[in-house]
Structures are given as structure tokens and as C-alpha cells.
N, C-alpha and C positions, 0 to 999 in steps of 0.2 A: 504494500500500500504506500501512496504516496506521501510522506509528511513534507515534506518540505519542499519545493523547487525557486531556484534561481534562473532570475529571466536575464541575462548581458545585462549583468551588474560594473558599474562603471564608478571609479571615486580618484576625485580630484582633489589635492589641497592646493590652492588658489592652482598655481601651474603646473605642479607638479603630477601628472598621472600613474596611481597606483595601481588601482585594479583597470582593465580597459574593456574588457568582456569576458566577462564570468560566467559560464552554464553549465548548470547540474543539478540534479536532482539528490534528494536523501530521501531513501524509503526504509519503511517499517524493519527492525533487525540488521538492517547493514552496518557494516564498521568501517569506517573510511577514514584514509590518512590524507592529511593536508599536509603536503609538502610543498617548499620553496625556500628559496637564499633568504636570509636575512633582510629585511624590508621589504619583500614581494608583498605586503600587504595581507599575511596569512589572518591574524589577529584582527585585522581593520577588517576583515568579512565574518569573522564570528560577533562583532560589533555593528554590524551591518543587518545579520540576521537574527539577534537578537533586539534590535533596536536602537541600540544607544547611540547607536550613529546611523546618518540619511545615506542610500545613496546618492551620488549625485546622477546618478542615471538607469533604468536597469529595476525590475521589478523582482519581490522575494516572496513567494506567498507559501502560508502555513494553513496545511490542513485546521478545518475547524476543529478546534479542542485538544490540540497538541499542544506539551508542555514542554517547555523548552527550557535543559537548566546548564548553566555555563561557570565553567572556572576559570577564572584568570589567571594570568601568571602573577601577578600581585595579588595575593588576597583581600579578599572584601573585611571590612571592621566588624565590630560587633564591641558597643561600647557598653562598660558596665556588664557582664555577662562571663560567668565561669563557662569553662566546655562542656563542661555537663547541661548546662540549658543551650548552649547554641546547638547542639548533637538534639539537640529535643524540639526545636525549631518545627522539623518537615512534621511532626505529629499534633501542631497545634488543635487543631482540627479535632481528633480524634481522641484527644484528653478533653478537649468539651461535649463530646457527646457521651465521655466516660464518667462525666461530671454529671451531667446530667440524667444519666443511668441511674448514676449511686444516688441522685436527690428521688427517682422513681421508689428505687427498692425500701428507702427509707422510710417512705411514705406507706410502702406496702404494709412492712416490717410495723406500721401504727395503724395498720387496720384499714386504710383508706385504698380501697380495693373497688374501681370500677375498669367495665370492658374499654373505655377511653383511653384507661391511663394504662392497662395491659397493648391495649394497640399499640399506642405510643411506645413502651419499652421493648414493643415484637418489633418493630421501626429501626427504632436506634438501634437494639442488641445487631440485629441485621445487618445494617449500615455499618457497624464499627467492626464486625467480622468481613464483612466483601472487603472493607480496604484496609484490612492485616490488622486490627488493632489489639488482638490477640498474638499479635509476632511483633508488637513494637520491643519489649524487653529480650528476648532473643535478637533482634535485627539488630538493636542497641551492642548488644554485649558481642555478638560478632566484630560489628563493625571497631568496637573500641579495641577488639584482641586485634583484631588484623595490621590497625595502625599504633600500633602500641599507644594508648590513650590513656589507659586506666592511672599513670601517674599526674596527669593533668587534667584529669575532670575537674577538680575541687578549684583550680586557679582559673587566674580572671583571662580572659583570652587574649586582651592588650597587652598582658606581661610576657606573651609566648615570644620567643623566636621567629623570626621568617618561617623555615623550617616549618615546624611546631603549626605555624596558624596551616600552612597549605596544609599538612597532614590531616587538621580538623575541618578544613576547607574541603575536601574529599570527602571525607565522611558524612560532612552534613548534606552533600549533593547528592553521595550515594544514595543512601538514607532516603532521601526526596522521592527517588524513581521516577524523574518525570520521561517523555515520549523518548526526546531527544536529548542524550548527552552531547556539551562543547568542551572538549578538555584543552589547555591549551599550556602546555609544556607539563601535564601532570606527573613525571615521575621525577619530577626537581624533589630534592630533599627523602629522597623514598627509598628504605634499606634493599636486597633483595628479597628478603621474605614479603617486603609490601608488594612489591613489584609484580612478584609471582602469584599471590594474591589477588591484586586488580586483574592481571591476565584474565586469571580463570571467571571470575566477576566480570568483566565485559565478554569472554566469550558466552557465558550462560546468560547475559542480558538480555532481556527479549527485545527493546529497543531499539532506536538508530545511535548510534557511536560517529561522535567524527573528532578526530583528534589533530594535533599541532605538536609534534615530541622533534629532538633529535637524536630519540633514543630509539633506531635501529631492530634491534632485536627485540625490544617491548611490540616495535609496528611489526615485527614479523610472526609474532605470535596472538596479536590481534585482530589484524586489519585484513579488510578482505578484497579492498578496491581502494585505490591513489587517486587524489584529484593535484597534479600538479599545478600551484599557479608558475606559470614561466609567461616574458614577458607582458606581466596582464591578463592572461589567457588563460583558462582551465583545459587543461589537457588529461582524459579519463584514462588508464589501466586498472587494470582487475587483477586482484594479485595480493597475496601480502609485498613488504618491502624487496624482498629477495628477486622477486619474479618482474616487480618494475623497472631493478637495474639491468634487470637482461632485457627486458623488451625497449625500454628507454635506451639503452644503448645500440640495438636495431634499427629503431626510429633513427637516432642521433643518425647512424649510419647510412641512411638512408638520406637522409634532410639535407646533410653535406655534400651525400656525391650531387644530388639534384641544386644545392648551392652553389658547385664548382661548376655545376655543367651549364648555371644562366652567366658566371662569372665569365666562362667562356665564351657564349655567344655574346654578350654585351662586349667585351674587348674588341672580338672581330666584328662587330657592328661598329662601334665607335674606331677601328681600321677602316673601315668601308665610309665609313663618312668624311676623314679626312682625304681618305682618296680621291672621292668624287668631289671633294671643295679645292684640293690641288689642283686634279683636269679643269674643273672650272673655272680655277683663275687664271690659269694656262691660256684655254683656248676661250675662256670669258664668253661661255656657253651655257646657258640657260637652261639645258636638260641636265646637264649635271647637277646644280645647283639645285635644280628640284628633283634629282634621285635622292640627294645627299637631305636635303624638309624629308623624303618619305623615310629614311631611314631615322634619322633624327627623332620624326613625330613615333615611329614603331618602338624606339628606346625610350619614349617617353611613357608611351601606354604601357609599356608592360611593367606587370606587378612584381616589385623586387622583392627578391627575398631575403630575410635578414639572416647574415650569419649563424646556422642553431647553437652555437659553443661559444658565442660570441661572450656570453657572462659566467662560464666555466672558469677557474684558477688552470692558467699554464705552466705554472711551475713546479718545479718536483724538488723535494729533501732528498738530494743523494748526498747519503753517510759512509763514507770511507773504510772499512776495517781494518784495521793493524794487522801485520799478515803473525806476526810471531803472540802465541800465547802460552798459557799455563795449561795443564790439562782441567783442574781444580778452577774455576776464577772464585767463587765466592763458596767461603766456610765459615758454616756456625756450629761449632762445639759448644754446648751444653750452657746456650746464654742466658743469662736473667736480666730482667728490666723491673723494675716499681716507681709510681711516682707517689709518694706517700705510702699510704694504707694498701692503695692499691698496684696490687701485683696483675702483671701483665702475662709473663709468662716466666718459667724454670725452666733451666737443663736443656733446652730447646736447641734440636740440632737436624742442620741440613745440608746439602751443598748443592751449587750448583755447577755445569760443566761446560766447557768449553764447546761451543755454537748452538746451546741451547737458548729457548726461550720461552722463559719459564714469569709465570704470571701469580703475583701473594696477593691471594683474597679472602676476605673475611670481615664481618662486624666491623661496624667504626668503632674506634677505642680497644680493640685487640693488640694494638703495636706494630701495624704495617709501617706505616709513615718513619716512627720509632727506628724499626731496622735498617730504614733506608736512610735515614737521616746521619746512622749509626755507621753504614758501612763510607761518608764522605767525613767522617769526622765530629758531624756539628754535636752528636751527643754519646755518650760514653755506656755500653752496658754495665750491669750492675756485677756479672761476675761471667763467667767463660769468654771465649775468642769469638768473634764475627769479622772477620777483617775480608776483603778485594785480596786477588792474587798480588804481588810484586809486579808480575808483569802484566800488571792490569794498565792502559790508559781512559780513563774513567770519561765516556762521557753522562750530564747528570739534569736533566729539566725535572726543575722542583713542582709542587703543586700548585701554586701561588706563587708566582714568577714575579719576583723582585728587581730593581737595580739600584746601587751603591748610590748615584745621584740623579733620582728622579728630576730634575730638572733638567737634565743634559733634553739637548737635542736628539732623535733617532739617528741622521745625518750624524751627529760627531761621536756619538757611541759606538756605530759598526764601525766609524772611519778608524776609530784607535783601538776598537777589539781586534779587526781584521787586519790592520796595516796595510790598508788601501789608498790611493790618492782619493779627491772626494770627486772625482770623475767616475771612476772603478766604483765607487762606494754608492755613489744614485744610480748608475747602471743595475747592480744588484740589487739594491733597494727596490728599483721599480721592479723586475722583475717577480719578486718575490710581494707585490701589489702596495707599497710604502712608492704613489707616484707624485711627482710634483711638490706644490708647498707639503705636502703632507711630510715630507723627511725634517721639517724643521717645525714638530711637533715637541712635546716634551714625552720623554718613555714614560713617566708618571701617568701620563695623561692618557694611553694606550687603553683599548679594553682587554679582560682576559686574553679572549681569542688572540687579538694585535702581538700583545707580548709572546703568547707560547709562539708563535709563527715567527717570530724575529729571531728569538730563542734557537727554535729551530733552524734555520735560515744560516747561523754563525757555526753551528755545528756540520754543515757543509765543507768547512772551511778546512778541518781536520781530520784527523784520521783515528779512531776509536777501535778496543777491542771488546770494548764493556758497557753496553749504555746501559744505565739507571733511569728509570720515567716512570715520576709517581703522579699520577691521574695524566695521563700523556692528550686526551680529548676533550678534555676540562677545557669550555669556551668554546672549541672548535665546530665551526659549521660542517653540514656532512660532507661536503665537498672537499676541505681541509684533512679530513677524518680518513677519507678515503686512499689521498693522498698518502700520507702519513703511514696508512697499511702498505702502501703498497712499497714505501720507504725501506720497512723497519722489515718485509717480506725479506727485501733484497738484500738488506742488512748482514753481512757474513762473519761478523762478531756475535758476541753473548749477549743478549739482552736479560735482564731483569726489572720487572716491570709491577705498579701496582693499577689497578683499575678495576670501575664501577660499569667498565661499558662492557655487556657482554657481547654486543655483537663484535667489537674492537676484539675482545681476547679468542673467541672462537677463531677469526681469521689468521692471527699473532702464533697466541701459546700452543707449545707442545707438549707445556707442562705446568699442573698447575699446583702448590702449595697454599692450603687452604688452613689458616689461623681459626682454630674457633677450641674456646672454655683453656685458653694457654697449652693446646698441643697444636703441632702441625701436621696436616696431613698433604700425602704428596700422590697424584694423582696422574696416571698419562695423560697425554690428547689435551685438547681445547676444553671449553666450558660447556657445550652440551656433553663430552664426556666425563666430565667430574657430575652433572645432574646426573646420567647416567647410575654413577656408581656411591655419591656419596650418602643414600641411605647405609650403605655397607659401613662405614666409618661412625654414622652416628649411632649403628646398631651394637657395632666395635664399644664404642663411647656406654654406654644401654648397658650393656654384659660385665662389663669392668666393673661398673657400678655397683651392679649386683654381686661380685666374687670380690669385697673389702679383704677376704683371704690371703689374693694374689699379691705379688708388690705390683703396684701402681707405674707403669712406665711414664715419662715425660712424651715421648712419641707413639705413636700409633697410627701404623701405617704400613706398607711395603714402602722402602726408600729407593729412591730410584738409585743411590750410589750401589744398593747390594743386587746382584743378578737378578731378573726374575727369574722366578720357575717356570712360569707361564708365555710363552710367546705371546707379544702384545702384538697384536695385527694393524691395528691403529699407526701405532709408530714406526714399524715395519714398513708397512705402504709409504710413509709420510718419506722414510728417507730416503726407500728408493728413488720415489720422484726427484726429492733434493740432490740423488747422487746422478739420476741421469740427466736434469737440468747441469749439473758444474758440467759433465764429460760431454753435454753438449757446447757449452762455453768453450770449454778447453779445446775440442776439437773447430771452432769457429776462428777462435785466435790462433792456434795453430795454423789455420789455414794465410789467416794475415798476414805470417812471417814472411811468404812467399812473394805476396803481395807489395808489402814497404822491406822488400831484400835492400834494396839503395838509400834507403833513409835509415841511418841508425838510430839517428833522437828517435822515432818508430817503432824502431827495434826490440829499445832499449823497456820503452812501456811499455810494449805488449808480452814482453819476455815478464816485465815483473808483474803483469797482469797473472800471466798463464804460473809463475812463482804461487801466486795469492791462492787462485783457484785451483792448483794439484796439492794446496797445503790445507785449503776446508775440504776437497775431497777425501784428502787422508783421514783427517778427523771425523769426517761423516759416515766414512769406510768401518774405520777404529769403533764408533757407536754402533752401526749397525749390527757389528760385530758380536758387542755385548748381548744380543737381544736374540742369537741363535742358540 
């Protein structure tokens, strides 16, 4: 059924056009991603459909009696009000007819018994069972367990956190049920148990879903159709996230060659015109001059097409790797950390190995950040070893990306990070999208995203055998994000990495070490295979519990330093490809030697190219090794 449709919706602010024609419909039960760049107007059309803004062009009509309920990325106030009555909000309704039930029975309860006043309470009792008023204390106590609530019902909701309000901000919408949800960045501030939670809560939603995230893998487990806005324009795939980048990459594929091929005809039209206005000044012939109008007038008529990649990021993080490593890069012998009272973890021990990449997730406040903070120096464990190999060269983007003097210019900060002229230094700048006045900005003044991209950007510059990146997607648009996988893919050093994004880690890790109650647990493969397997570990966790007998280990797990017994097939596949991607490398560059024989400078790279890549094949060799 149809709830909602958008007629070429059109929104201007004074010159600027943001949306330019908009059409789509939203029916009964679909869950729909709204995707777009940053400013594409995603938000300014959930403010459109729900009223709070006109369009300036372009009609939205709403099924009769559809309710429409909307989250903002800011949350709405609520003044004077603990969370426990704003969570109580959507039941107003039905505590007054529950009111007015108990003032019936009371009345019974003294004798005052007529067939009116029985109708009346066969009415209401009715009315407050059709709309759940018998599941409001269960709807209640769910929704409080799912966003962890129950510590802040009793406070006032102006004292909460950012955080904290969206959490109750979700809840009281949920709670609502009205026709049509607007989500719009909802899983900001949300752990993974929340996460996984909403998932299954909007897939069982009987409703329309249309959501605003740049959380990847939430839309892939969601959403069932894409409405892209791009330049202005709603453009429909049917799909979760996964299946839009493949079709949207088709399209792209398509749009381009059919751009190059009007690019073409227009050049050789606009050849054909100066030619026929040559002959005609030549021989000052009047047929020419009007071949040369009809061609003219035919490049005018036709409808040009716009660049389709034209608002894509071209530039790429290539990260260098150090060709010489450790076998070992990072060890932790039997660490402890406390801040105060509270203890983080004991005896905690792990390693990691040379060209893996391996991903520490777990609860906020576990001590991820802590270890990584730990293995650059900034904070000391509390007793065993955590140190980087010796021959580590560390590279390290923090989570909240800092600089020494916020007021520097961006122009004079790369100029003397990188030791570039400032000719070299706005060259790179722009490329990396810092164009024009914009380099003589202050880095203080950058957004997240600005900063980790610059960040990124200087790391270019070097050569790494260990990169460190704790929340590496923090700020970044998905287009940046994408990027950045396909970076750290290529990447031929160790990474060690923390992160919230699971679609980011599924692509990334091959291994994940999972923080949770101060053990670690170490799991092959990416993050749909730790969901996979980590009932096993909490079941692990469950049993121990139960045998206070046994002595209590700090770890539990299979470590990936001791053999499996089990052939992992996961990892097996994974290297193979990895080993016959290098031996195709290898044999490609080998093939070049042939090629620049007379050019030594030539030579010289491509030798220590083919050096690099026969020494991660050794190592990737060396692993595979382990795992037969």
C-alpha cells in the first residue's frame, strides 16, 4: 500500500539548489536507504516530508491517516522531564483510558452498577487492549533493556549526554509505532548489542523504514531498496547496501562510456565547425558559413550530459610498507591496566604477526583505546610487557585527531610535515580535495572527517611496516571509507586496528581479538565470522563460571600464535588469493624488466618493487604454512 509519495520535489535556498527532482514513493513495510554525499540535501527531504520545511517546488502527499514519526540527528528536548516519563510519552492516551477504567470499577466496587456504565467499561477495556495497553509494561521494559536505560530513568533528561538523549530519543519513537519511521543517522552513539537489536526490530517492523546512516553494514542488514539522491535527483535500486554498489557501479559504467562517447562527437562537431568557418573565410562562401549555423545550432540542441563521477573523490591513500620486518610485530605478555577501583583487564596476553590484520573489538571502556595508546607510549600498563616489534616503523591515526598548533595554517602544516616547496604542497593539497583559499584555513578549524583525511594524506609520504588506527572511519563519508578499504586492502604491512564499523572490519580483518569481562578472545576471518562463532566463547565464559573448581585462566580462546588442530578454510582461501595476487604482481614486474632493460633508474624500482613483493610472499607462504 501506498503511504507516502513524492511528486519532483525541488528546494532552493535563495540560489543555491539542493534537491532538483525528487520521485519516489514509500509503501507499506519497505525499508529504504537514503543515500548521498554530505549536503545532497538527505535530511532537508525528511524535513520536507514531514513538514517542517516547504518545498519550494514539487508535491509530497500522505496516505490518509498515516503517522509519520522522525529522528533527528540532534535530538528533540524535553524540558523538566526524567526518562522514565518521556519513554511514557507515546502511551498518553492509553493511561487515560486506564484512568478512566479504574474510576468505572470503583464505582462498581460501591454498588453503582448500570448496563451504561458496563457498556462504557466493555468500550474502553476494548479500546485499550486493540492498541496494546496491556503490553505497554513489557514494550516498556524491552525497550529500556535493549538500550540500556534502566540506569537513567530516574534523571532529568537535560542532564543526559548527546549520547544518552539519542538512545532515549529511539526509544520513545520506537515505542510510538507510528506508519512510517524517518531515522536519520540512528546508530550515532549505539553499542553493538543496540545495533543488532534495532536490526532485528526494523526487520520484524510491519511498517515503512526509511533511513539516513553511514553505517554500511546496519543498511545491509536492513534495507531492502536505495533511493540515491545524486545531483538533485532520486535515483531507485532495490537491494540492500551490498547489491547497490554493484549495480551502481554498472550504471557508473555505463553512464561514462555513453559520456565519453557524446564527448567525442561534440569535439569532432566542434572540428567540423571550424573547418567549414576556415573554407568560408577562405573562399568567403556563404554555404559554408551556413553548414558551419547547422552544425553549431545541432551542438546546441543537444542534451549534454554531465560527467557521472564528476562528485566522486579521485584520490587514493597509497601506504608504502617497509619491506624488512619482525616475525612477532606486536606482544602482550600477561598485561594489566586499572584506573582506580576499576580494573580493566589481568595477565592479558596476545600477539600479533607479521602481515596480518587483525581488528580489537569490544564494549566501550574495556581498554581498547588503553592498548593502543599503550603500544605508542602515551600510557604505561600497570604490570607485564605490551611493546611494537624493534623493527617496527609505526604508523598511528588517533581517534580524535589533534595538532600541536591549531592555529597553523593547513598550507604551512603539510608544507613542514612533508618538506615540500609550497608549490609541491597545494599540488597535493588539492588533490587530496584541500582546493584553493581553502589551504589557508586553520587545522583547528577542520571537521573530523577534514582532519583524519589530511592525516591520512601525510602518511602517503612514508613508508610503514605497522599501522595503528583507532576508529580509522570516524567522520568519514562513505566514499572516503571506501577509499581507505581499498588503501589498507593493499596495504603489505601489519595493521592493527580498532573499530565500530562492521562493514569497514568485514572487508579489513582477518582476525579479530574480541575484549569483553577482561579476557580476550581471538577469532579467525572478519566480523560476520566472529558473529559466527562467538556464542562459542560466551558459552566458554557460561561453563567456567559454573566449575569455581577449575583455576580460572586470564585467556580463553584458541590463540592464533598456537597451531590449530583444525584446518580453518576461511583463512586458507583468504591466503591463497593473497599468495596468487603477489605471484601475479611478481610475474607482471618481472615482465617490466624487459621492458625499461635501458633505463636503470627503472630498473632499479622495479627490482626493489619485485624485492618487496617475493618478501610478503615469503611471509604469506611461511603462514599458510602454519594452517596445514
Amino acid at each position: 500500500m501506498l503511504d507516502i509519495a513524492l511528486h519532483h520535489i525541488k528546494k532552493k535556498y535563495y540560489e543555491e539548489v539542493v534537491l532538483e527532482d525528487v520521485h519516489f514513493d514509500i509503501h507499506t513495510g519497505e525499508k529504504i536507504g537514503l543515500i548521498g554525499n554530505n549536503g545532497a540535501g538527505k535530511t532537508t527531504l525528511f524535513r520536507i516530508i514531514t513538514g517542517e520545511e516547504d518545498a519550494t517546488d514539487g508535491l509530497v502527499q500522505v496516505r490518509k491517516g498515516v503517522s509519520i514519526g522522525y529522528l533527528p540527528q540532534i535530538p528533540v528536548q524535553f524540558y523538566k522531564m526524567c526518562v522514565d516519563e518521556v519513554l511514557k510519552l507515546p502511551f498518553e492516551n492509553l493511561y487515560l483510558i486506564e484512568k478512566q477504567m479504574r474510576t468505572i470499577e470503583l464505582q462498581m466496587e460501591a454498588g453503582i452498577v448500570s448496563d451504561r456504565l458496563l457498556g462504557e467499561y466493555s468500550r474502553l477495556q476494548h479500546e485499550f487492549e486493540v492498541k496494546g495497553g496491556y503490553e505497554i509494561e513489557l514494550n516498556l521494559a524491552q525497550i529500556t533493556e535493549a538500550f540500556k536505560l534502566h540506569d537513567l530513568l530516574v534523571q532529568e533528561y537535560e542532564s543526559l549526554s548527546g549520547g544518552e538523549k539519542t538512545r532515549v530519543s529511539i526509544a520513545k519513537l520506537l515505542l510510538e509505532a507510528p506508519d512510517v519511521l524517518l531515522l536519520d543517522e540512528p546508530t550515532n552513539h549505539l553499542d553493538t548489542e543496540m545495533l543488532e537489536w534495532l536490526e532485528e526490530f526494523i526487520n520484524r517492523y510491519k511498517g515503512a523504514v526509511v533511513i539516513i546512516s553511514h553505517d554500511r553494514y546496519f543498511m545491509d542488514q536492513t534495507i531492502d531498496k536505495v533511493v540515491e539522491i545524486n545531483f538533485g535527483k532520486a535515483d531507485i535500486y532495490h537491494g540492500n547496501y551490498s547489491l547497490f554498489t554493484i549495480e551502481k557501479e554498472a550504471k557508473l559504467a555505463l553512464e561514462l562510456k555513453a559520456y565519453k562517447e557524446q564527448q567525442r562527437k561534440i569535439k569532432n562537431i566542434e572540428e567540423t565547425i571550424k573547418r567549414f568557418r576556415a573554407w568560408a573565410q577562405k573562399s568567403d562562401n556563404e554555404k559554408f558559413y551556413a553548414k558551419a549555423k547547422q552544425f553549431e545550432k545541432r551542438l546546441e540542441e543537444m542534451e549534454k550530459l554531465d560527467r557521472p563521477d564528476a562528485n566522486l573523490h579521485r584520490f587514493d591513500f597509497d601506504i608504502k610498507a617497509v619491506k624488512k620486518s619482525s616475525k612477532r610485530m606486536i606482544i602482550a605478555d600477561k598485561i594489566g591496566k586499572s584506573f582506580g577501583e576499576k580494573k580493566l583487564f589481568e595477565a592479558l596476553e596476545f600477539e600479533v604477526f607479521r602481515g596480518e590484520k587483525v581488528c580489537l573489538i569490544g564494549g566501550n571502556g574495556t581498554g581498547k583505546s588503553t592498548i593502543m595508546r599503550s603500544l605508542i607510549g602515551q600510557v604505561s600498563m600497570d604490570s607485564g610487557l605490551l611493546k611494537a616489534s624493534d623493527e617496527a616503523k609505526v604508523g598511528y591515526l588517533e581517534q580524535e585527531v589533534s595538532f600541536t598548533n591549531e592555529s597553523e595554517s593547513i598550507l604551512e602544516y603539510v608544507k613542514q610535515a612533508a618538506l615540500l616547496t609550497q608549490a609541491q604542497t597545494r599540488n597535493m593539497l588539492a588533490h587530496y580535495g584541500f582546493k584553493g583559499e581553502e589551504v589557508f584555513r586553520s587545522v583547528g578549524s577542520l571537521s573530523g572527517g577534514e582532519k583524519s583525511r589530511l592525516m591520512l594524506m601525510l602518511f602517503t609520504l612514508e613508508s610503514y611496516n605497522l599501522m595503528l588506527l583507532d576508529e580509522p572511519t570516524n567522520h568519514l563519508d562513505i566514499q572516503s571509507k571506501e577509499k581507505l578499504e581499498s588503501t589498507l586492502g593493499d596495504f603489505g604491512g601489519t595493521l592493527f586496528f580498532i573499530s565500530h564499523d562492521r562493514y569497514f572490519i568485514n572487508m579489513i580483518a582477518d582476525r579479530i581479538l574480541w575484549l569483553k569481562d577482561g579476557t580476550v578472545y581471538s577469532v579467525e576471518g572478519n566480523y560476520d565470522d566472529f558473529v559466527n562463532q562467538r556464542h562459542k566463547y560466551v558459552q566458554q565464559a557460561i561453563d567456567k563460571e559454573k566449575a569455581p573448581t577449575k583455576p580460572v585462566q586470564s585467556n580463553s580462546t584458541v590463540k592464533t600464535e598456537e597451531k590449530p588442530k583444525k584446518i580453518n578454510e576461511f583463512k586458507i582461501n583468504a591466503l591463497e588469493g593473497e599468495i596468487a595476487k603477489l605471484e601475479e604482481k611478481i610475474e607482471a614486474a618481472t615482465s617490466d624488466l624487459t621492458t625499461y632493460a635501458t633505463d636503470y633508474v627503472k630498473l632499479n624500482e622495479i627490482q626493489s618493487e619485485i624485492d618487496m613483493l617475493q618478501s610478503a610472499l615469503h611471509d604469506k607462504m611461511e603462514l599458510w604454512l602454519t594452517y596445514q
